[in-house]
Phi, psi and omega in degrees: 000325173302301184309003173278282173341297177310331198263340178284341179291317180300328202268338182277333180304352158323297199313303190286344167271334185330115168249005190109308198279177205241107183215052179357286218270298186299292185347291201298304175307343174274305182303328202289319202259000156297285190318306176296351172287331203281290198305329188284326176287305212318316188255356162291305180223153147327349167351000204304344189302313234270303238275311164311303150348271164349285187313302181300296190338282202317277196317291161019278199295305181311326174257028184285303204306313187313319198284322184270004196255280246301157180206158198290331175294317180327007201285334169286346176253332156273333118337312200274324157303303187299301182278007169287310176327298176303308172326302176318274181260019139300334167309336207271325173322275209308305174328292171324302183316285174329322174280326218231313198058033164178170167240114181308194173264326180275347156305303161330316192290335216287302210285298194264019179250325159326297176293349174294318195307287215293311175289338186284322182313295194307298194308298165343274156303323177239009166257148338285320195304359177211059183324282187286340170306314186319299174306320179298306193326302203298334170272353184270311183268025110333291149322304188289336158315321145318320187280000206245321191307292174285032172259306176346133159288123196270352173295321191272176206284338199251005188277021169258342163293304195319284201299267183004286246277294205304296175312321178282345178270333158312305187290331196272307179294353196247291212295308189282347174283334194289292207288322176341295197260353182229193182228128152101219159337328212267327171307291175313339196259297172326321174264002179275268223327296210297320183284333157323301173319294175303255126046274212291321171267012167288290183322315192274333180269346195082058173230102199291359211246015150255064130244000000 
């Protein structure tokens, strides 16, 4: 029971050491190197209390900092922070699977307000002056949601939810890059392809719920 206090006293000591200047790389390195303890209880105890808690924490400091810092040369270290981040507690699903043989709900919650998180971060940063990273990016986590869907323990009673929850954040990140990178016309016809696609491996895997 003590570590929920310890752990809550860590995550507030930014706030409380806090002098004013503009200090990224330790801030962000520190929350980071918080997040990988997280992740080692995750697979170690039972902790769940911890995870949520983290998260807002963690986004907190990040868009405190982003609204009162970030200025456009910052764009690689601050990206490159967001998706450390993101990385960071999209694992704890996977962590959690492995362990466990299910996902809990606050994990779920976890899994899809992350990724909401993490797209509002990118559209931030990189729309419009930077179009197609924005599009790549959103297919780059496409893939990794895919990679994490067979990352998944496949023994447990809850891994055909994990892998859905996981296939559908893919699939939704596939969905949201099309208009990202193209225009007019060229969009409706890219998503009539992608429901051709969906529709044809419904049929072909028996899966009703991609018709």
């Amino acid at each position: 029971a003590s570590a929920v206090p310890a752990a809550g006293l860590a995550v507030l000591a930014p706030w409380l050491v806090s002098t004013g200047r503009d200090a990224q790389v330790e801030l962000f390195t520190y929350l980071a190197l918080l997040n990988v303890a997280l992740l080692v209880l995750a697979w170690k105890r039972n902790w769940r209390v911890l995870e949520l808690p983290a998260f807002v924490l963690t986004e907190l400091y990040f868009f405190a900092w982003v609204d009162r810092v970030y200025t456009s040369d910052r764009l690689v270290s601050t990206a490159s922070f967001a998706a450390l981040f993101f990385v960071q507690f999209s694992a704890l699903a996977t962590v959690r699977s492995r362990r466990t043989g299910t996902l809990y709900p606050e994990q779920a919650l976890l899994s899809l307000v992350n990724a909401f998180v993490f797209l509002v971060v990118l559209r931030q940063l990189l729309w419009p002056e930077h179009r197609w990273a924005l599009a790549a990016s959103t297919l780059a986590l496409a893939a990794f949601y895919l990679l994490s869907a067979r990352a998944v323990a496949s023994g447990g009673a809850g891994a055909p939810q994990t892998r859905l929850l996981f296939a559908g954040l893919a699939l939704t990140c596939v969905t949201l890059a099309i208009p990202m990178a193209l225009d007019g016309s060229s969009i409706t016809i890219a998503w009539a392809v992608e429901a051709a696609v969906l529709v044809w491996t419904g049929f072909a895997a028996k899966l009703w719920y991609l018709r």
